[in-house]
BAKOLPA-600318 format. One line per 5 residues: their letters; for each residue x, y, z of N, C-alpha, C. Coordinates in steps of 0.1 Angstrom, whole numbers. Layout:
<nodes>
a	X,Y,Z,X,Y,Z,X,Y,Z ~ ...
</nodes>
This chain:
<nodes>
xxxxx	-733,-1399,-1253,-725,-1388,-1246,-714,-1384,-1255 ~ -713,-1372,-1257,-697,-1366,-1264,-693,-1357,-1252 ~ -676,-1358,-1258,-671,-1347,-1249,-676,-1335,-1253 ~ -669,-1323,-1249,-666,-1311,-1250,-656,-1306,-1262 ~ -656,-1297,-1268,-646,-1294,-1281,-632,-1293,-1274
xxxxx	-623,-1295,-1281,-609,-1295,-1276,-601,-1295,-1291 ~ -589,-1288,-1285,-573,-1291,-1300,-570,-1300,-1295 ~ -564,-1307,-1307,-557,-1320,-1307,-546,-1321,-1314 ~ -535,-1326,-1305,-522,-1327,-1306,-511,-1340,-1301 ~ -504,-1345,-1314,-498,-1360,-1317,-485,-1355,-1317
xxxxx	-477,-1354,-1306,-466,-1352,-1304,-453,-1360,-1305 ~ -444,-1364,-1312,-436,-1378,-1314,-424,-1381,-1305 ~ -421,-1370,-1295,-410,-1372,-1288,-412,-1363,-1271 ~ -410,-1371,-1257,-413,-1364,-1246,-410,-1353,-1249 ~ -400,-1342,-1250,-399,-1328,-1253,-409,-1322,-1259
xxxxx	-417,-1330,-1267,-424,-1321,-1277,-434,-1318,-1267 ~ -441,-1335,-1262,-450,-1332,-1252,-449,-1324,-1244 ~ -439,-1322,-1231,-434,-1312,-1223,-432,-1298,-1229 ~ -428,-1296,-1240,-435,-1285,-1246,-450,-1276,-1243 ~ -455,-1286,-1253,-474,-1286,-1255,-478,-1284,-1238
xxxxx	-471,-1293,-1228,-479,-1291,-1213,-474,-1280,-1213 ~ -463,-1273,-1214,-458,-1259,-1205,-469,-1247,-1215 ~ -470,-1248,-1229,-476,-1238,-1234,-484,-1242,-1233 ~ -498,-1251,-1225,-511,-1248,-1228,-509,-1253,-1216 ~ -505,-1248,-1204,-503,-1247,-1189,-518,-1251,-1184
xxxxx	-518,-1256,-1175,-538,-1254,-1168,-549,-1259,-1179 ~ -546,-1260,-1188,-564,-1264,-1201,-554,-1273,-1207 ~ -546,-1283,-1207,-541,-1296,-1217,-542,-1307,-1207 ~ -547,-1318,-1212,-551,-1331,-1209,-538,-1339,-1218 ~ -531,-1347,-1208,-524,-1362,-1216,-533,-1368,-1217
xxxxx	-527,-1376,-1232,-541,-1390,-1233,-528,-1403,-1238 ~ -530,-1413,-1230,-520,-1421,-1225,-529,-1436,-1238 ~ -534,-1444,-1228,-544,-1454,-1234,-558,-1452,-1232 ~ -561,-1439,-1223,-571,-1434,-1228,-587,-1441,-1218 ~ -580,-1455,-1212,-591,-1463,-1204,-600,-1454,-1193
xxxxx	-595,-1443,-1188,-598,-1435,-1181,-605,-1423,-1178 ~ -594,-1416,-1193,-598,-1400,-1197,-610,-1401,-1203 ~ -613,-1409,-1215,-621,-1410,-1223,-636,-1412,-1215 ~ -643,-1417,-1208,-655,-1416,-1199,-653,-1408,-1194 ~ -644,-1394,-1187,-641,-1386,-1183,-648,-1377,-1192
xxxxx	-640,-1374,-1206,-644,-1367,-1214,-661,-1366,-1216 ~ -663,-1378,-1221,-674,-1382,-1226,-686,-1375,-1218 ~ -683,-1379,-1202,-695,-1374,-1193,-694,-1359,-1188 ~ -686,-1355,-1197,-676,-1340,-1193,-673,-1339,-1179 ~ -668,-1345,-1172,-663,-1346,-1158,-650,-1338,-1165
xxxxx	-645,-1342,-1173,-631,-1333,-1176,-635,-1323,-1190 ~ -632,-1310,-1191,-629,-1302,-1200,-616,-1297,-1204 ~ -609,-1300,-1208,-593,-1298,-1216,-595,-1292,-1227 ~ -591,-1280,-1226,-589,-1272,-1240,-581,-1275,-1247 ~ -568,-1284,-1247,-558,-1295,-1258,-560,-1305,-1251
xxxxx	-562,-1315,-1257,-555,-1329,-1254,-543,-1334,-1264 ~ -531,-1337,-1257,-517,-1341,-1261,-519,-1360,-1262 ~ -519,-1362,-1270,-525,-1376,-1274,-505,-1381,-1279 ~ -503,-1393,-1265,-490,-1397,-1260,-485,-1407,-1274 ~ -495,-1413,-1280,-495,-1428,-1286,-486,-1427,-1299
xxxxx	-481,-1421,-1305,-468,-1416,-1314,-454,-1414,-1305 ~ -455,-1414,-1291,-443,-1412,-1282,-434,-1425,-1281 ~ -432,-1434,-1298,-429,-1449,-1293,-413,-1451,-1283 ~ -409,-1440,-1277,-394,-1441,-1269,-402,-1443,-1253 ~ -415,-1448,-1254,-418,-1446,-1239,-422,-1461,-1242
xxxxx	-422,-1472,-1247,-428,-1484,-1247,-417,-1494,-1253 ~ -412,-1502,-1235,-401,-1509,-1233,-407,-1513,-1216 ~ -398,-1525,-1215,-395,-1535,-1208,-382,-1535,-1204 ~ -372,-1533,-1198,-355,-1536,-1195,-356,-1539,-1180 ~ -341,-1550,-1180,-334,-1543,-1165,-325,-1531,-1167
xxxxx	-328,-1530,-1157,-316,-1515,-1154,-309,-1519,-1141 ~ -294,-1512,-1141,-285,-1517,-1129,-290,-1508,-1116 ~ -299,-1515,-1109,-300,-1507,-1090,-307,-1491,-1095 ~ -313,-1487,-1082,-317,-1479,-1079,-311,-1464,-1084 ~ -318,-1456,-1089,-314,-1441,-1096,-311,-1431,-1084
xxxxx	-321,-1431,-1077,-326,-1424,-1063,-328,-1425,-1051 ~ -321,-1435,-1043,-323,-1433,-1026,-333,-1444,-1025 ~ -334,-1454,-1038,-344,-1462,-1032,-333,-1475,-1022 ~ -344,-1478,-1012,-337,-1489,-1000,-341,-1502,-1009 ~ -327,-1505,-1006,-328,-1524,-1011,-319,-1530,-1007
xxxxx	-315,-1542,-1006,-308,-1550,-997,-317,-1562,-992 ~ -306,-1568,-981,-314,-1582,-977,-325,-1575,-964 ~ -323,-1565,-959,-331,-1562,-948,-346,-1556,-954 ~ -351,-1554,-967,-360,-1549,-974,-366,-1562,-983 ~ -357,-1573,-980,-363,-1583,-991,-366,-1579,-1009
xxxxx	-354,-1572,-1013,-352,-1564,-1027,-341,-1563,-1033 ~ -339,-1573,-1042,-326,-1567,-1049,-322,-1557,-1053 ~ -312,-1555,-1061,-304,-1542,-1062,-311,-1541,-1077 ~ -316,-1549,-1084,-313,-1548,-1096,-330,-1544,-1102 ~ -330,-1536,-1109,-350,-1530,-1112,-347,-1536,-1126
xxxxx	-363,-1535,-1128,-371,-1535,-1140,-378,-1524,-1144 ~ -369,-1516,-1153,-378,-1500,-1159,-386,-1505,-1172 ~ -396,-1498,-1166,-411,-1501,-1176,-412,-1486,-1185 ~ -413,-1486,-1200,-415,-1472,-1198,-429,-1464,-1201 ~ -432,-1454,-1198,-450,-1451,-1191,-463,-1455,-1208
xxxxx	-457,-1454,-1218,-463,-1460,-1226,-466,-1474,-1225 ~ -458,-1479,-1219,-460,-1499,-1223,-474,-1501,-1220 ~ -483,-1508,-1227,-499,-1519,-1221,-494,-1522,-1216 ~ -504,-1530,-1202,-505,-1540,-1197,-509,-1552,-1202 ~ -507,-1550,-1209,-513,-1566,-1221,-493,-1570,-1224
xxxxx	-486,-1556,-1227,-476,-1563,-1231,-465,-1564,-1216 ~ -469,-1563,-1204,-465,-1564,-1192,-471,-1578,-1188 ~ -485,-1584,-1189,-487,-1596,-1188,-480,-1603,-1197 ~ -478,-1599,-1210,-473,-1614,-1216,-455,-1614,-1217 ~ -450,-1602,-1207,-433,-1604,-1211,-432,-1614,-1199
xxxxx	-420,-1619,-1207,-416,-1636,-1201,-407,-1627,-1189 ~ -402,-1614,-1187,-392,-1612,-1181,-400,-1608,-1170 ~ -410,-1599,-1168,-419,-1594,-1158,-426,-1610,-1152 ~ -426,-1615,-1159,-433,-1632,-1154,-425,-1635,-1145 ~ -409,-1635,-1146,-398,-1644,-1144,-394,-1635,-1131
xxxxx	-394,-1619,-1136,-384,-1613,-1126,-393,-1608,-1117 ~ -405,-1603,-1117,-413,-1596,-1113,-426,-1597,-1111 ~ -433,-1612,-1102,-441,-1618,-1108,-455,-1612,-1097 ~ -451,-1604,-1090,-463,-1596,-1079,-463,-1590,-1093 ~ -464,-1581,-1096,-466,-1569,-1108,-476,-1578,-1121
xxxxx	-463,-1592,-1122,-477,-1596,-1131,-490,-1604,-1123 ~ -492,-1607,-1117,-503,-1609,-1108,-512,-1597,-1110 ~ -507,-1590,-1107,-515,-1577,-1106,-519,-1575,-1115 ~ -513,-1573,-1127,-518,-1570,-1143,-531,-1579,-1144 ~ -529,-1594,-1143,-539,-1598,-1145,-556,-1597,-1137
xxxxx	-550,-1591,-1129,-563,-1585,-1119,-570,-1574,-1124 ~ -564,-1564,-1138,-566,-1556,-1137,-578,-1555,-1152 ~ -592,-1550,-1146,-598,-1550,-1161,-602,-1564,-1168 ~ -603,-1560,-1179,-604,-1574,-1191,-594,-1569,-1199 ~ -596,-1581,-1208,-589,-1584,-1222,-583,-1567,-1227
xxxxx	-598,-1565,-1232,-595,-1553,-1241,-588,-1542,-1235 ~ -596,-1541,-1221,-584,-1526,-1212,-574,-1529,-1208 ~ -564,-1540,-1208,-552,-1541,-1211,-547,-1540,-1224 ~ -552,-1542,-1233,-547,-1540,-1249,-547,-1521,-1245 ~ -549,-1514,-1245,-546,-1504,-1244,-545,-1490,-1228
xxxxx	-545,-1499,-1218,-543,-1491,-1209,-530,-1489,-1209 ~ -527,-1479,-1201,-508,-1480,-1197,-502,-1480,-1183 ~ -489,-1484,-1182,-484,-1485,-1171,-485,-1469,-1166 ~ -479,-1459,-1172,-480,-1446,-1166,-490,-1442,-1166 ~ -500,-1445,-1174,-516,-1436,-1176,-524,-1441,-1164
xxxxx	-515,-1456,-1154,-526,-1459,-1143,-521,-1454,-1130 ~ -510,-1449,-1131,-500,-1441,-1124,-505,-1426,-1121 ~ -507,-1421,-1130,-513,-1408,-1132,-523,-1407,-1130 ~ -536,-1415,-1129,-545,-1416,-1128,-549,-1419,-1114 ~ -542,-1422,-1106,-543,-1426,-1093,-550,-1424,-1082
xxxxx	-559,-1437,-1093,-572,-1448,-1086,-567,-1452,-1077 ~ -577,-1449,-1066,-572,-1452,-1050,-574,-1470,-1052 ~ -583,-1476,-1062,-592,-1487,-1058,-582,-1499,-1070 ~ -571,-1488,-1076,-568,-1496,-1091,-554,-1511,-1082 ~ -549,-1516,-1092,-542,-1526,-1083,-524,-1521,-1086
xxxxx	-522,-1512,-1099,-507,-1507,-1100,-505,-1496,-1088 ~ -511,-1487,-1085,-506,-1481,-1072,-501,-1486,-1063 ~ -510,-1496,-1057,-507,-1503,-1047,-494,-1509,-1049 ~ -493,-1516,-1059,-483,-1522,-1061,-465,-1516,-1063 ~ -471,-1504,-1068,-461,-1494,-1071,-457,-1492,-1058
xxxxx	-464,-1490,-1045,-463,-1483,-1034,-455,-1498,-1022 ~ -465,-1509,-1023,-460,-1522,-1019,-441,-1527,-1022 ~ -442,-1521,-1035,-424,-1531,-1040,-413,-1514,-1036 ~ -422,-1505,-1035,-414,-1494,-1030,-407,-1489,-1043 ~ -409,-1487,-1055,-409,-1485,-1068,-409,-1469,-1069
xxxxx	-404,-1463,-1084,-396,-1449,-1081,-402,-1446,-1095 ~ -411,-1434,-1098,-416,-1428,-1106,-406,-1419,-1117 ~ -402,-1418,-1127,-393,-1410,-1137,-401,-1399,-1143 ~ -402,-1386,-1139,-412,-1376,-1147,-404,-1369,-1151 ~ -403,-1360,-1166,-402,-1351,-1174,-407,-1338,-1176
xxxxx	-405,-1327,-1174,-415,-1315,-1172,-402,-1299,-1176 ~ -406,-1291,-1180,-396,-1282,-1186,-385,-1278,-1182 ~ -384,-1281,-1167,-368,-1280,-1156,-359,-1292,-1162 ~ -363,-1301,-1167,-358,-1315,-1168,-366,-1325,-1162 ~ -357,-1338,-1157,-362,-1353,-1151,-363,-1350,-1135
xxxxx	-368,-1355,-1129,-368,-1359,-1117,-374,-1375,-1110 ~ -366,-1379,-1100,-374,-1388,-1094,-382,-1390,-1084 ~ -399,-1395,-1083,-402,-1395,-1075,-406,-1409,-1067 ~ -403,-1413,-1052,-403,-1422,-1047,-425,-1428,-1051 ~ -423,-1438,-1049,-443,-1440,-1054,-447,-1440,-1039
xxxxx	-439,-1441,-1026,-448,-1439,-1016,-450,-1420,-1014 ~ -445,-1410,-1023,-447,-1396,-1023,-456,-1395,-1034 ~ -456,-1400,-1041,-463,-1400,-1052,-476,-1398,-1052 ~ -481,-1408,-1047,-497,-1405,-1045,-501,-1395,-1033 ~ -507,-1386,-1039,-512,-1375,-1031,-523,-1378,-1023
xxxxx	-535,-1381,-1031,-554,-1380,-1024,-558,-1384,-1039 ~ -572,-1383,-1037,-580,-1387,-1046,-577,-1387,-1058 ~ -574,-1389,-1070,-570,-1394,-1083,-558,-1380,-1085 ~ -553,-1376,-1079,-541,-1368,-1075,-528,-1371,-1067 ~ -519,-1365,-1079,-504,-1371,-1077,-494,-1362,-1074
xxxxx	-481,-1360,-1069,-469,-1349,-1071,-466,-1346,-1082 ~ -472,-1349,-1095,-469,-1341,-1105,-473,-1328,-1104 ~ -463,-1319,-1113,-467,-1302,-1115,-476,-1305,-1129 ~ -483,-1294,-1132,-491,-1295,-1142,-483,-1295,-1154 ~ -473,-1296,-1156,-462,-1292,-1168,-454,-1308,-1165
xxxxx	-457,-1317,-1159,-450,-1325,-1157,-454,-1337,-1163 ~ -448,-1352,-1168,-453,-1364,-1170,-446,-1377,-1165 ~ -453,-1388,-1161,-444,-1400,-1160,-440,-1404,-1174 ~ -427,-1407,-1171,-417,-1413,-1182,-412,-1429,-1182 ~ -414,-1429,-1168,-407,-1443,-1167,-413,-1450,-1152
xxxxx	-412,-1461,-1149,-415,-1468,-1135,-406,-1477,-1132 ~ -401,-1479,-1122,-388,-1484,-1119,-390,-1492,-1107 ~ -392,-1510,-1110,-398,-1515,-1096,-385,-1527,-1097 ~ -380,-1522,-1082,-367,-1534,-1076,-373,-1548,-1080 ~ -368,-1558,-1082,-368,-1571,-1079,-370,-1577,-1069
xxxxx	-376,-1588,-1066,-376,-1588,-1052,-367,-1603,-1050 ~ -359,-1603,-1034,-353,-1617,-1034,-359,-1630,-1033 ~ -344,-1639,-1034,-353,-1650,-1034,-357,-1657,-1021 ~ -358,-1652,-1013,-365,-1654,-996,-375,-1649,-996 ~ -384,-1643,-1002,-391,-1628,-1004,-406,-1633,-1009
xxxxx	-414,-1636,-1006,-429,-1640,-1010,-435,-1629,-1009 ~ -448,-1629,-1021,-456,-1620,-1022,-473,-1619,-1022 ~ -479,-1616,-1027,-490,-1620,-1027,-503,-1607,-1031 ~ -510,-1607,-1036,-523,-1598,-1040,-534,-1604,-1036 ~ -547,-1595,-1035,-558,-1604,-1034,-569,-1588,-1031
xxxxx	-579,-1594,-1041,-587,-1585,-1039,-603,-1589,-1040 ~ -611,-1580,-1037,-626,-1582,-1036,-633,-1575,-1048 ~ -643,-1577,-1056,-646,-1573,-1065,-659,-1577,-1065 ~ -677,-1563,-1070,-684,-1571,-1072,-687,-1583,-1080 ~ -681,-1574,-1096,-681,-1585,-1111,-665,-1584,-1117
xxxxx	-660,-1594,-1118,-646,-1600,-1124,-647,-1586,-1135 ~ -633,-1574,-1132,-629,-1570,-1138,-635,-1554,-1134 ~ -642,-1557,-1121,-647,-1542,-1115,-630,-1537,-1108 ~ -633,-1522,-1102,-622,-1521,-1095,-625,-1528,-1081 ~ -613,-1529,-1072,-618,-1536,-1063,-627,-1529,-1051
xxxxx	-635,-1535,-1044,-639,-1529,-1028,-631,-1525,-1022 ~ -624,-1535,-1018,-608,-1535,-1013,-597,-1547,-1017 ~ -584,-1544,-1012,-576,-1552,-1018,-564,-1552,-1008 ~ -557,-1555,-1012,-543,-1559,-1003,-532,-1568,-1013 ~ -519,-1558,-1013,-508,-1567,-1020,-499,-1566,-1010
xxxxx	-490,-1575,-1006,-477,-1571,-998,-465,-1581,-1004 ~ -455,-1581,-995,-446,-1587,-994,-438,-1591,-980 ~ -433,-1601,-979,-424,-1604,-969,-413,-1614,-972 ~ -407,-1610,-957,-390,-1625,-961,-387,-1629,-947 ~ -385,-1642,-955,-374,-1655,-943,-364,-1654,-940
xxxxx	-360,-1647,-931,-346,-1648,-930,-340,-1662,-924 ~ -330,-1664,-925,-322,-1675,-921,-327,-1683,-910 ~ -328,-1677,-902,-336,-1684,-888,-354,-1689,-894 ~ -363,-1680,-903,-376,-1684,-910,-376,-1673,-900 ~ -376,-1662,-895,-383,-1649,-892,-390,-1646,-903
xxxxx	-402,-1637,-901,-402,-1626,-910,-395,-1612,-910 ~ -393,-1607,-920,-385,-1594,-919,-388,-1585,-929 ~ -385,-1577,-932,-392,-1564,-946,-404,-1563,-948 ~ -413,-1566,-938,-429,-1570,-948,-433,-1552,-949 ~ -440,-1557,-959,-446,-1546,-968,-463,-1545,-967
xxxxx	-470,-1545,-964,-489,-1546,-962,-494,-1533,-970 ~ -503,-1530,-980,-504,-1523,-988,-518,-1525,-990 ~ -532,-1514,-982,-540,-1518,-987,-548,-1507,-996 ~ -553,-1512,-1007,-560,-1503,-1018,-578,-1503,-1017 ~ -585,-1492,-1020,-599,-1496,-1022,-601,-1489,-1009
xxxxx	-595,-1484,-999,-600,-1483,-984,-598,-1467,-982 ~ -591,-1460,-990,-592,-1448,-990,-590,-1438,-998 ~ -578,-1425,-996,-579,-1416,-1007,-569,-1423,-1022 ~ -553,-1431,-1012,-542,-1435,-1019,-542,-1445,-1017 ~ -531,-1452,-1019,-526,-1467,-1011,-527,-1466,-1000
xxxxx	-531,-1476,-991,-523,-1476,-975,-513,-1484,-971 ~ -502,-1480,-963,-496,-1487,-960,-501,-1490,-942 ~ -501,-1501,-945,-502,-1509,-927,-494,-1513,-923 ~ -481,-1504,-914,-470,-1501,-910,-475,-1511,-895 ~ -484,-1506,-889,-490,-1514,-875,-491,-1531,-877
xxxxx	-490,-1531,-889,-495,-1548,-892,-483,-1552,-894 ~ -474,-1543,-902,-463,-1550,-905,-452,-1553,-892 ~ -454,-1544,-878,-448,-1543,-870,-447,-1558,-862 ~ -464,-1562,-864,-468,-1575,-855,-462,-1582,-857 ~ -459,-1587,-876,-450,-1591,-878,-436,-1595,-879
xxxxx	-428,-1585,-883,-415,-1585,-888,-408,-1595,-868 ~ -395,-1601,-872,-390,-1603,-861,-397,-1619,-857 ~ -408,-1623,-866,-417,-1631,-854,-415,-1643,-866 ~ -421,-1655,-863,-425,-1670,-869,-433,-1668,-874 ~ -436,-1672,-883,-451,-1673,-888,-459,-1684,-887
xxxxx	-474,-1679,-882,-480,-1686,-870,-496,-1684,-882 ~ -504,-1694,-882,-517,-1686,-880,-519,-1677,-872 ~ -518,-1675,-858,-523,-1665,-847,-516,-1656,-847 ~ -501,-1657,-855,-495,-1644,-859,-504,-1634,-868 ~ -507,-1643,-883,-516,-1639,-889,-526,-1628,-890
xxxxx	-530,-1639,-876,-544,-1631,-874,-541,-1617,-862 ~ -534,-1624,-857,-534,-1609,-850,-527,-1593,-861 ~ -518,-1598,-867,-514,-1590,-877,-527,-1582,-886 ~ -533,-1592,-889,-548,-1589,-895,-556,-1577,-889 ~ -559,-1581,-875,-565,-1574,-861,-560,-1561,-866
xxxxx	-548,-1557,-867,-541,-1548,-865,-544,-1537,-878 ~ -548,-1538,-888,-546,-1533,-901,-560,-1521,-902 ~ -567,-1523,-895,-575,-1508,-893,-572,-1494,-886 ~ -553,-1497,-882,-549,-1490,-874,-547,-1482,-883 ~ -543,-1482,-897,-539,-1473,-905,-549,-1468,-915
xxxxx	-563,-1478,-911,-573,-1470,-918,-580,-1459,-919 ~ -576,-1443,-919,-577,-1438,-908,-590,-1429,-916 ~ -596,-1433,-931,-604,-1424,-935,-614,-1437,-945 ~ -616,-1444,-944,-621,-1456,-949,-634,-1449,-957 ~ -632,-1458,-974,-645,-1450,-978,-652,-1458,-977
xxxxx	-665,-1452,-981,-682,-1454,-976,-691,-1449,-989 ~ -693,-1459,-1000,-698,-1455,-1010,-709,-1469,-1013 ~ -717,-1469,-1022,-729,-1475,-1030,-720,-1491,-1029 ~ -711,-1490,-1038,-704,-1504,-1033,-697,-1512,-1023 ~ -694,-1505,-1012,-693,-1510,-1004,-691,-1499,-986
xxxxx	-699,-1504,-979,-695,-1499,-967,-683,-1499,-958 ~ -681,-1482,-952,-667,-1481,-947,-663,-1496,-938 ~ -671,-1499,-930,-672,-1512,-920,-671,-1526,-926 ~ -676,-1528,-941,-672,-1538,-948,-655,-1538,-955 ~ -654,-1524,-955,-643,-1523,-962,-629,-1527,-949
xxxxx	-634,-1523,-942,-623,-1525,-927,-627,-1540,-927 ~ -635,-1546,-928,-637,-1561,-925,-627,-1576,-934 ~ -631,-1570,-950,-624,-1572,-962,-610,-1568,-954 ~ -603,-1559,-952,-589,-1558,-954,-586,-1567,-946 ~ -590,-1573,-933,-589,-1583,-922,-583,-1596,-925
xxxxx	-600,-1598,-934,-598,-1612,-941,-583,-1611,-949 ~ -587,-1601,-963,-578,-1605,-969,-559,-1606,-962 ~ -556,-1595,-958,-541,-1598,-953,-540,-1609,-944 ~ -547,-1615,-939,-547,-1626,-931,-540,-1631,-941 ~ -554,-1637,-955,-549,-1647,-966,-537,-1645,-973
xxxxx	-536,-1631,-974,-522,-1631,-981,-509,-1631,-974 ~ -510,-1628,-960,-500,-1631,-953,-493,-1647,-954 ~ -505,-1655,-952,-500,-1675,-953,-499,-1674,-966 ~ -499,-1671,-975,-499,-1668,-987,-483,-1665,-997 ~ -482,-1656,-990,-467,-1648,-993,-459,-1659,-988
xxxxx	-455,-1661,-975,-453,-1667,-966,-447,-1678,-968 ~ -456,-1690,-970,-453,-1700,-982,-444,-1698,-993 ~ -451,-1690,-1003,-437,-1683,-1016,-426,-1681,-1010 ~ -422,-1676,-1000,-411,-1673,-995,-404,-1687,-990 ~ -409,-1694,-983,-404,-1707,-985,-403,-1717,-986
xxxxx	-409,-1712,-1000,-405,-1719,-1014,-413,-1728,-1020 ~ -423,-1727,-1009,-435,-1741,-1009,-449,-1734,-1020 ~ -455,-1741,-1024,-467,-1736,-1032,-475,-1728,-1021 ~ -490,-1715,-1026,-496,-1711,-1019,-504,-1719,-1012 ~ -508,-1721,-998,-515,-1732,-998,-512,-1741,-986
xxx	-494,-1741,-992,-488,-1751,-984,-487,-1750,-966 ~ -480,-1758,-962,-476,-1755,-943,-459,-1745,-949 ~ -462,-1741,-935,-450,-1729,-935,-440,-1734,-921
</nodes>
C-alpha cells in the first residue's frame, strides 16, 4: 500500500507550524509520531495535500511540574487532586513518559496507562499529543486525560487557548480543535495522597486497543468515605465515558464489596450508544465495563488506603 502524493513540510518552531495549518487551511495533515496517520495514509483513508511533519519542533518534548492549574481546573481535597500539575509537552513519546522517574513518582495512573499502551516500538515513537488528537475512543490517554480531569494547551493563529479534556473529545476520532489549531501541551493535576487509582482493560492480543476499559479514581476521606470518584469508561463508545451514575453510588458511602457491585450495576447508565463491532458485541461491551469497575473500584480503593491492590479495605 502507498499513500497518495502530498508536500512535505519540517517546520522547527509551533508558529511556523501554525503558519503552514492557517495557509494550507482544509488539505494539511500534522504528523506527530506518526503511529496513526501513517496506516491512514497508506490505506488512503486520509488524503492531505501537505503534511507538516512536527518531529524538528524539539520545544514540544519535556516533562515539568508546573505551579496549579492555568484554567478553571477544580482541585482540592473535595476532588482528590492537588494543586500542583505535571505539563507534558505534545511531542514527548510515551516511551519517554514510561521511563521518567517523575511521572512514576508523581503520576503513576498515567504511567500505568502508558504501559498499556501498544508495544515496545509504538511507544518509541507515538506521542502524548498525537494520541490526544487522535481521539481513539478505545485508546487508554483519553480516558485518562478525561479521568484525572487534565487541561489541553493548543496553539492556532489567534494565539493559546485552554481546553478542559472533558470538552475536548467531541465523537469519533474528533476533537474541539479548529482546523488551524494544535495541541501544545497536556496538563494532568497530581493526585492526593488519600486518592487511589486504578486502570484495567480487555484486549483480544496484548497490545490490541481495548474492547473496553475503565480508569478511575477515588478518596478516603477522614472518616474512610469515598469522595471525588472519577469512573471513566473507554472502548464503549464515540469518547470517553464518564459514569457520573456510578460515581454517585459511591461517593459519601464505605467501601463494601456490595457497594462495588452495585456501583458496577449502575455504569450502563451512561452507556448510552455502546459500540457493536467484529470485536466485540454492544452487550459484551456493557458486560466488560461491569466486571471491570467492580475490579478497579477494590482496586483504587486499597491504593488509597495505602494497602497493596488486592488487599482488605
Amino acid at each position: 500500500m502507498k499513500p497518495p502524493r502530498f508536500d512535505y513540510v519540517d517546520p522547527k518552531t509551533v508558529g511556523e507550524a501554525v503558519g503552514l495549518l492557517k495557509q494550507h487551511e482544509g488539505e494539511a495533515k500534522l504528523l506527530a509520531g506518526g503511529q496513526s496517520l501513517m496506516p491512514l495514509l497508506n490505506m488512503r483513508l486520509a488524503r492531505p495535500g501537505v503534511l507538516i511533519d512536527l518531529g524538528k519542533v524539539t520545544a514540544l518534548d519535556y516533562i515539568r511540574e508546573a505551579n496549579g492549574p492555568s484554567t478553571g481546573l477544580r482541585t482540592g481535597p473535595s476532588t482528590g487532586l492537588r494543586t500542583g500539575m505535571l505539563a507534558i509537552g505534545a511531542m514527548t513519546t510515551k516511551r519517554t513518559v514510561e521511563d521518567s522517574a517523575l511521572i512514576k513518582s508523581r503520576q503513576p495512573l498515567l504511567h500505568a496507562a502508558t504501559l498499556l499502551v501498544g508495544h515496545a516500538q509504538i511507544r518509541n515513537r507515538g506521542t502524548v499529543g498525537g494520541s490526544m488528537a487522535q481521539a481513539d475512543p478505545a485508546a487508554e490517554y483519553p480516558a485518562i486525560a478525561v479521568a484525572l480531569d487534565a487541561a489541553l494547551q493548543v496553539a492556532g493563529p489567534n494565539g493559546e487557548r485552554t481546553i478542559k479534556a472533558s470538552d475536548f473529545f467531541v465523537s469519533y476520532l474528533t476533537t474541539a480543535l479548529d482546523s488551524t489549531e494544535m495541541v501544545t501541551e497536556v496538563r494532568f493535576p497530581l493526585l492526593g495522597n488519600s486518592t487511589g487509582w486504578s486502570i484495567a482493560e480487555v484486549t483480544r492480543r496484548h497490545g490490541d486497543f481495548a474492547m473496553t476499559g475503565v480508569a478511575l479514581t477515588v478518596t478516603l476521606d477522614s472518616g474512610g468515605h469515598c469522595s471525588g470518584t472519577r469512573i471513566v469508561l473507554f472502548g464503549v463508545g464515540a469518547t470517553p465515558v464518564r459514569a457520573t451514575a456510578a460515581e454517585q453510588v459511591v461517593n459519601g458511602q464505605k467501601p463494601t464489596d456490595k457497594l462495588f457491585e452495585q456501583a458496577a450495576g449502575k455504569v450502563n447508565d451512561d452507556i448510552t450508544e455502546p459500540l457493536s463491532d467484529v470485536h466485540a458485541s454492544a452487550e459484551y461491551r456493557r458486560h466488560l465495563a461491569q466486571v471491570l469497575t467492580r475490579r478497579a473500584l477494590a482496586e483504587a480503593v486499597a491504593r488509597a488506603g495505602g494497602k497493596n491492590p488486592g488487599g482488605a479495605y
